[in-house]
DRENTORKOL-3810 file (N, C-alpha, C; in nm, 4 decimals):
REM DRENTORKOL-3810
@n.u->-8.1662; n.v->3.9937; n.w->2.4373; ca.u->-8.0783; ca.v->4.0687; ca.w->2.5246; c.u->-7.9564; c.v->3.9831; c.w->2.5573
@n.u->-7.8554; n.v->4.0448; n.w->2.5379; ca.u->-7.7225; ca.v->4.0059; ca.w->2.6046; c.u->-7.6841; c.v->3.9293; c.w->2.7272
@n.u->-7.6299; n.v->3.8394; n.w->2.7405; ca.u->-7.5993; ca.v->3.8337; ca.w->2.8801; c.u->-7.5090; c.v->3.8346; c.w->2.9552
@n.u->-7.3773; n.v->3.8907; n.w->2.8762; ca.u->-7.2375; ca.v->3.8998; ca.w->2.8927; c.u->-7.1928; c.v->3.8067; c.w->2.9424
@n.u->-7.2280; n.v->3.6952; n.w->2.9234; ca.u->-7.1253; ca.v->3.6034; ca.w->2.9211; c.u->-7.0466; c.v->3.4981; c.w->2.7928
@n.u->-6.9364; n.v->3.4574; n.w->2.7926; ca.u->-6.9024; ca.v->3.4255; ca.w->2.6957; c.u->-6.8816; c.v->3.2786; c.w->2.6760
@n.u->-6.9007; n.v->3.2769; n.w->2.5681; ca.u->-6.9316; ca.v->3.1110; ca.w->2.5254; c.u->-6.8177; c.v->3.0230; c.w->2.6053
@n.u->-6.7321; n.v->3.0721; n.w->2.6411; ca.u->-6.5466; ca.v->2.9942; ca.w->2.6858; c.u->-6.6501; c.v->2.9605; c.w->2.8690
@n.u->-6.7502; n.v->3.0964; n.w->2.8917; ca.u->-6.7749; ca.v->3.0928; ca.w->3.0215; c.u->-6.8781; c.v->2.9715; c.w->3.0743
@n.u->-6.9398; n.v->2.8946; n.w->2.9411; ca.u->-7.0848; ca.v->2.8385; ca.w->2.9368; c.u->-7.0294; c.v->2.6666; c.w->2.9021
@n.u->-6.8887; n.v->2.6547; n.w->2.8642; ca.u->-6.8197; ca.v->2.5474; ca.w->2.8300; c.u->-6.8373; c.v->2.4707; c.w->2.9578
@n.u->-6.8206; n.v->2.3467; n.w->2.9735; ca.u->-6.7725; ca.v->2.2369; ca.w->3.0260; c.u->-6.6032; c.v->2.2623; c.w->3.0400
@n.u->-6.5480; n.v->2.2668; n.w->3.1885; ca.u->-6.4128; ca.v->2.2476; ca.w->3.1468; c.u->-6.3242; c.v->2.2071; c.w->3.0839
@n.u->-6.3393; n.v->2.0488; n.w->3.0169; ca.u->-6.2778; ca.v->1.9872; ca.w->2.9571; c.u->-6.3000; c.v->2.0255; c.w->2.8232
@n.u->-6.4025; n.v->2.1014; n.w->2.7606; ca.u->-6.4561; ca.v->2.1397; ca.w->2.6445; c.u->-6.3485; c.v->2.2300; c.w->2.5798
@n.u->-6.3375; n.v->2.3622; n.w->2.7318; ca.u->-6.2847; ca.v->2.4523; ca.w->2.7665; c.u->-6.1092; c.v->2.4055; c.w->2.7424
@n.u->-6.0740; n.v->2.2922; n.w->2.7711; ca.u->-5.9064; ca.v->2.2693; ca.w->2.7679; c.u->-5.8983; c.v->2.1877; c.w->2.5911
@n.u->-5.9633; n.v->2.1490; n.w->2.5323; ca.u->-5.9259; ca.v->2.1141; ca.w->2.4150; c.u->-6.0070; c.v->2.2086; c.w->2.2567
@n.u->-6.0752; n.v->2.3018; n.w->2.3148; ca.u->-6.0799; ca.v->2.4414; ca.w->2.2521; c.u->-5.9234; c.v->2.5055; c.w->2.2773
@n.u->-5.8902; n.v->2.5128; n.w->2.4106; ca.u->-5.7492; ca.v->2.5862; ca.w->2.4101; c.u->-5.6531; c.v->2.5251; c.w->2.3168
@n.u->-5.6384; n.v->2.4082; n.w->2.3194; ca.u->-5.5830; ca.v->2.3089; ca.w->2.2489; c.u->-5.5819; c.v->2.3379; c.w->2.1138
@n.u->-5.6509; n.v->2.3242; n.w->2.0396; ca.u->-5.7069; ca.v->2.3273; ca.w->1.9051; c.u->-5.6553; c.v->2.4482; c.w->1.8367
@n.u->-5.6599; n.v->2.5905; n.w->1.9372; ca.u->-5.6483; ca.v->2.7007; ca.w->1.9092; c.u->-5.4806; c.v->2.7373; c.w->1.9451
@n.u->-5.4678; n.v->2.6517; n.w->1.9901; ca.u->-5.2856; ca.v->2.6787; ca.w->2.0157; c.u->-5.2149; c.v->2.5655; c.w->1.9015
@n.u->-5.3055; n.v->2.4990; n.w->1.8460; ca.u->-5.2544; ca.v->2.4410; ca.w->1.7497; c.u->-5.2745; c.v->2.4867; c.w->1.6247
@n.u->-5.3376; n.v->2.5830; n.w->1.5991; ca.u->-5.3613; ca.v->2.6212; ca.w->1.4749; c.u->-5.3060; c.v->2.7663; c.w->1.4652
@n.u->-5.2221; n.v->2.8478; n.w->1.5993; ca.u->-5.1548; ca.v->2.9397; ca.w->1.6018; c.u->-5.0232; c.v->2.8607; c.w->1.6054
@n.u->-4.9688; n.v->2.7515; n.w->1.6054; ca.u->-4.8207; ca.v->2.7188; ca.w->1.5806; c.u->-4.8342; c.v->2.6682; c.w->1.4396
@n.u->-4.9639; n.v->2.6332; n.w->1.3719; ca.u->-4.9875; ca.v->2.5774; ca.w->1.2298; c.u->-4.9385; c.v->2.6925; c.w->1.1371
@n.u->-5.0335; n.v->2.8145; n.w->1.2184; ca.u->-4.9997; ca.v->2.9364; ca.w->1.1144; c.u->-4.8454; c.v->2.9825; c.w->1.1175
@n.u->-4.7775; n.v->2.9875; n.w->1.2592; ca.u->-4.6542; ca.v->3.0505; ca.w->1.2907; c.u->-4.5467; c.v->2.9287; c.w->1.1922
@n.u->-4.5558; n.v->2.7756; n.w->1.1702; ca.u->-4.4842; ca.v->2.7336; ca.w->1.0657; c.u->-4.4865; c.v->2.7779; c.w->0.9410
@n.u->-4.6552; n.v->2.8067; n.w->0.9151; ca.u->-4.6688; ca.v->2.8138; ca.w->0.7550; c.u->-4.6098; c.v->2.9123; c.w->0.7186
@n.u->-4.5810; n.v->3.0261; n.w->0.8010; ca.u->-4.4941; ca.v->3.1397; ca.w->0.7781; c.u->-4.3225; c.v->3.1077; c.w->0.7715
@n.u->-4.2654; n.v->2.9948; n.w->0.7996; ca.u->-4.1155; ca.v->2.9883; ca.w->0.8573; c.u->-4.0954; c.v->2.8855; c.w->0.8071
@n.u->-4.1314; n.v->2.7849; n.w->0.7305; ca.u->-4.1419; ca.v->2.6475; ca.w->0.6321; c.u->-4.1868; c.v->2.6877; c.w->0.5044
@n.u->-4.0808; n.v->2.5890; n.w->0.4397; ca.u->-4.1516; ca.v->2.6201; ca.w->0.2567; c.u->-4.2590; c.v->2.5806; c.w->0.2469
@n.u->-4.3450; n.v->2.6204; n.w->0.1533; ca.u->-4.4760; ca.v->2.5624; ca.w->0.1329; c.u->-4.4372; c.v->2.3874; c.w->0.1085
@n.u->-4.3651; n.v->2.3753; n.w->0.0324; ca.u->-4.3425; ca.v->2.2119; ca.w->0.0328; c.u->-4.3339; c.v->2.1911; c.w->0.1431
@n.u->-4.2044; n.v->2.1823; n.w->0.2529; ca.u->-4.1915; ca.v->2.1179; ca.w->0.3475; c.u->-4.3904; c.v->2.1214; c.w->0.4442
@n.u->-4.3619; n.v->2.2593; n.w->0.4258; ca.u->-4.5297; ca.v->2.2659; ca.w->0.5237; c.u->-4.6179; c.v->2.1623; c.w->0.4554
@n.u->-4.6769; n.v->2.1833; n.w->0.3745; ca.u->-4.7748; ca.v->2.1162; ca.w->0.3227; c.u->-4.7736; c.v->1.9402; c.w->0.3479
@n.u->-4.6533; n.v->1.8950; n.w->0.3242; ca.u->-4.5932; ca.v->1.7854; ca.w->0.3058; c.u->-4.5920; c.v->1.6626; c.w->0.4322
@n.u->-4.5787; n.v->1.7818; n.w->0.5107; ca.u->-4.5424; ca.v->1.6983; ca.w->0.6630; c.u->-4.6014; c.v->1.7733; c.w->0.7722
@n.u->-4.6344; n.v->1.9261; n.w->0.8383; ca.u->-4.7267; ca.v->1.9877; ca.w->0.9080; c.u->-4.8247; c.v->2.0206; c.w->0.9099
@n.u->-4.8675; n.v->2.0100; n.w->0.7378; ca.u->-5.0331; ca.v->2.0639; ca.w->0.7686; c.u->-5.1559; c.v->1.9742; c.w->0.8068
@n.u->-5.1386; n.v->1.8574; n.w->0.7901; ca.u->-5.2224; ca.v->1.7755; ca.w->0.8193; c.u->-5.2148; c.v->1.7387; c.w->0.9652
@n.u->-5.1500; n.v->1.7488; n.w->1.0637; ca.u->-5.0831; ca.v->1.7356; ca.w->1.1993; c.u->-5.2256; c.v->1.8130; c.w->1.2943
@n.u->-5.2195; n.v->1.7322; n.w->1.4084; ca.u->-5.2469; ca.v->1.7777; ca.w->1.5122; c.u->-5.2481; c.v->1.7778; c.w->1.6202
@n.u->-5.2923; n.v->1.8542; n.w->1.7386; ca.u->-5.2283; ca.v->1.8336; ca.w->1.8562; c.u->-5.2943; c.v->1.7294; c.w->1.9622
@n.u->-5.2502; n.v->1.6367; n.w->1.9857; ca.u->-5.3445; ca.v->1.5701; ca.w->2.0525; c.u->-5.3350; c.v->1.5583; c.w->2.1962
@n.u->-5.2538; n.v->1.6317; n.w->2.3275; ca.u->-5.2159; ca.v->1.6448; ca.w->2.4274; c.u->-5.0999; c.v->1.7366; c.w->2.4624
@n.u->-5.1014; n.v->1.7958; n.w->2.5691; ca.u->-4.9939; ca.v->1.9099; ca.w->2.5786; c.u->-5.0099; c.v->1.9259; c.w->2.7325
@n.u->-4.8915; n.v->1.8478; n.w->2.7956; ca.u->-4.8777; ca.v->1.8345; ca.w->2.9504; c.u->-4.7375; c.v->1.8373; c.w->2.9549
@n.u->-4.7136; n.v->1.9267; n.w->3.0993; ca.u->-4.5772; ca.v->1.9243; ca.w->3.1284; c.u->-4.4821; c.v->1.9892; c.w->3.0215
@n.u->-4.5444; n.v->2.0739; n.w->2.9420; ca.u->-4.4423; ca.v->2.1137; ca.w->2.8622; c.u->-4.4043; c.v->2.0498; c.w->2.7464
@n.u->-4.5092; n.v->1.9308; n.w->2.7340; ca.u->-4.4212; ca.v->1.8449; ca.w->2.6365; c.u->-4.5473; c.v->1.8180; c.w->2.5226
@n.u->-4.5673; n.v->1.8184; n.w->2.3983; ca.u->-4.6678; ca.v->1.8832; ca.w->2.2981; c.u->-4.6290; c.v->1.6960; c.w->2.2258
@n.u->-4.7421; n.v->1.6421; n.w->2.2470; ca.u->-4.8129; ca.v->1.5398; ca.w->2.1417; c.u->-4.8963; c.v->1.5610; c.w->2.0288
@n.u->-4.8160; n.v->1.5748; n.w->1.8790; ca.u->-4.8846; ca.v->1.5536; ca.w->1.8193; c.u->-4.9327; c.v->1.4006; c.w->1.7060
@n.u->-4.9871; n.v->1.4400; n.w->1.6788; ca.u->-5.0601; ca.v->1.2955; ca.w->1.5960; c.u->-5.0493; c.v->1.3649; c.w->1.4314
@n.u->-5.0066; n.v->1.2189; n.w->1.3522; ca.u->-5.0003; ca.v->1.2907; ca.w->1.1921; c.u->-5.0851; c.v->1.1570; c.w->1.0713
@n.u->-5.0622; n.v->1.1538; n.w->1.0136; ca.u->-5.1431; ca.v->1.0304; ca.w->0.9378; c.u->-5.0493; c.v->0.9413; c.w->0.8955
@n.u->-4.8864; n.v->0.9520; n.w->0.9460; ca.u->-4.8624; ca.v->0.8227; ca.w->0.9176; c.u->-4.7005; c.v->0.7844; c.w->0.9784
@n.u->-4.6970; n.v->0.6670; n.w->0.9928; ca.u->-4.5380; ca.v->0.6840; ca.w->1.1080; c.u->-4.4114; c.v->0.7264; c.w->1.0242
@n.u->-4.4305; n.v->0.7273; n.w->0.8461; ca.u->-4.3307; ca.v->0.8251; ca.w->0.7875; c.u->-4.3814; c.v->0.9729; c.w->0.8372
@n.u->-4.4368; n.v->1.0231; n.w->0.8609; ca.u->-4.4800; ca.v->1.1549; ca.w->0.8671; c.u->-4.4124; c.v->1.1995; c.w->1.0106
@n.u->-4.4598; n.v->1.0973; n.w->1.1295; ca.u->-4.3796; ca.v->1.0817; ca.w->1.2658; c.u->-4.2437; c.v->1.0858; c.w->1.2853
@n.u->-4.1795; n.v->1.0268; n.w->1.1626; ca.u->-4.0618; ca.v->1.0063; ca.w->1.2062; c.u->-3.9492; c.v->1.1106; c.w->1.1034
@n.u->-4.0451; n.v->1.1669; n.w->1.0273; ca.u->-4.0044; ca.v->1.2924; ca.w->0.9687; c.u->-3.9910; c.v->1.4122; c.w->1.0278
@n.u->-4.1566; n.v->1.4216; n.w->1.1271; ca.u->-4.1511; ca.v->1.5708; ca.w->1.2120; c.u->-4.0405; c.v->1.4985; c.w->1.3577
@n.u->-4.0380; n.v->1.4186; n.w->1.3722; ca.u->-3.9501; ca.v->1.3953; ca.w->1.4541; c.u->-3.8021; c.v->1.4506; c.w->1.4431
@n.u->-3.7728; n.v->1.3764; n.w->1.3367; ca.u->-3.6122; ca.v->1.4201; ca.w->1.3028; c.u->-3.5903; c.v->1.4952; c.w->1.2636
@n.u->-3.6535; n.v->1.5543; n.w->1.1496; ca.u->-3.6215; ca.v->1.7146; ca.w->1.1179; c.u->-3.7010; c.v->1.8610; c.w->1.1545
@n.u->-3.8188; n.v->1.8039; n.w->1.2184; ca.u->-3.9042; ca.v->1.9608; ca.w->1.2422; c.u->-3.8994; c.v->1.9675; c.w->1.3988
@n.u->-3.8873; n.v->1.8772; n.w->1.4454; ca.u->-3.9121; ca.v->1.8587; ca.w->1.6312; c.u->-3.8504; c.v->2.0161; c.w->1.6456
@n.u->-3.7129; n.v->2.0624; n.w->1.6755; ca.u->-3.6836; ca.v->2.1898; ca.w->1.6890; c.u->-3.7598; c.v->2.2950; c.w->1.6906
@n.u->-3.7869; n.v->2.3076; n.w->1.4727; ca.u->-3.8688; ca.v->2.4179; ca.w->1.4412; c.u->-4.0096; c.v->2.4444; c.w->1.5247
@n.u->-4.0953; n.v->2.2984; n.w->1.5414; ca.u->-4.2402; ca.v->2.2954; ca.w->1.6171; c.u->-4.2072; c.v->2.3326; c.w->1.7288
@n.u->-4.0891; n.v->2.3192; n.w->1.8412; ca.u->-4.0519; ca.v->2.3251; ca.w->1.9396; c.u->-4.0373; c.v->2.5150; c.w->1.9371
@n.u->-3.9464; n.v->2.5536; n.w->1.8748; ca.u->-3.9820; ca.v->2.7125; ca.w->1.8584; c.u->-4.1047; c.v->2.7799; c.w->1.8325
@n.u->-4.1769; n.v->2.7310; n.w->1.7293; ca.u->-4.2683; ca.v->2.7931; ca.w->1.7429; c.u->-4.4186; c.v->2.7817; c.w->1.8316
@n.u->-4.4210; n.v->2.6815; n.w->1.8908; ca.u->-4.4980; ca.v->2.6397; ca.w->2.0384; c.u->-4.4437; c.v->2.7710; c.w->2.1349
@n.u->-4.3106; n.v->2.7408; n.w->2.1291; ca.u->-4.2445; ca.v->2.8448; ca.w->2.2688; c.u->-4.3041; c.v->3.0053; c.w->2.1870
@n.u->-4.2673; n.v->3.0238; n.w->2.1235; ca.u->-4.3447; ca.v->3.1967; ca.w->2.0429; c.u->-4.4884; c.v->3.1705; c.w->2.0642
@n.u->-4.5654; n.v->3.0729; n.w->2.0355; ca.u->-4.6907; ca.v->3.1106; ca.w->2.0507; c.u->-4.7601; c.v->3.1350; c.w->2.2238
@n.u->-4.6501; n.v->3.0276; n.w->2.2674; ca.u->-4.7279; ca.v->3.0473; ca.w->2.4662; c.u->-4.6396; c.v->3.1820; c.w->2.5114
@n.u->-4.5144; n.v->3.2363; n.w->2.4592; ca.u->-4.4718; ca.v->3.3304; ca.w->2.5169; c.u->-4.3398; c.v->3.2673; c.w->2.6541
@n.u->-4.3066; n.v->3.1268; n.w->2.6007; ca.u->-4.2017; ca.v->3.0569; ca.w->2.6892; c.u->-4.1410; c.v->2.9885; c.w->2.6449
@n.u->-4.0241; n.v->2.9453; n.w->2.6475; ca.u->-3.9409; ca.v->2.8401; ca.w->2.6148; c.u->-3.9874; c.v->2.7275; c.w->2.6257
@n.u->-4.0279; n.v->2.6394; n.w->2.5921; ca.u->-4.0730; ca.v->2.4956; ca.w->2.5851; c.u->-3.9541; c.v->2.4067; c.w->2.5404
@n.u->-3.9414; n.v->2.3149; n.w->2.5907; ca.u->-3.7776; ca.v->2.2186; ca.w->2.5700; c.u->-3.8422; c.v->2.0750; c.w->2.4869
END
């Protein structure tokens, strides 16, 4: 029998904030793979992830400080748009 409650409800809070996490990172993963060439995507975002997101301001982690200093200089913007489309806000 059912017990209507849902697994998000049975989490540990902190469980609960990096499930959110994970899942807002893999809805700005998908919203690039749509708006980046497959090269650029593949190359430099797909391996990426989010490793903190406070204040508005989105840490991610990549496998290497060329990779850092790539999404830095040329994707920071694009990730920056599509973060803001996925929460439904402008993010700076």
């Amino acid at each position: 029998c059912a017990t209507g409650s849902s697994t998000a409800e049975r989490m540990p809070a902190t469980a609960q904030v990096q499930l959110d996490a994970k899942q807002l990172w893999h809805a700005v993963l998908a919203d690039l793979r749509e708006r980046l060439s497959r090269t650029a995507y593949d190359n430099w975002v797909r391996d990426t992830r989010l490793v903190g997101f406070d204040d508005d301001v989105a840490t991610v982690a990549a496998r290497s400080s060329i990779v850092v200093t790539t999404l830095e200089s040329r994707f920071a913007p694009r990730i920056g748009d599509a973060i803001s489309r996925v929460v439904g806000r402008r993010i700076a």
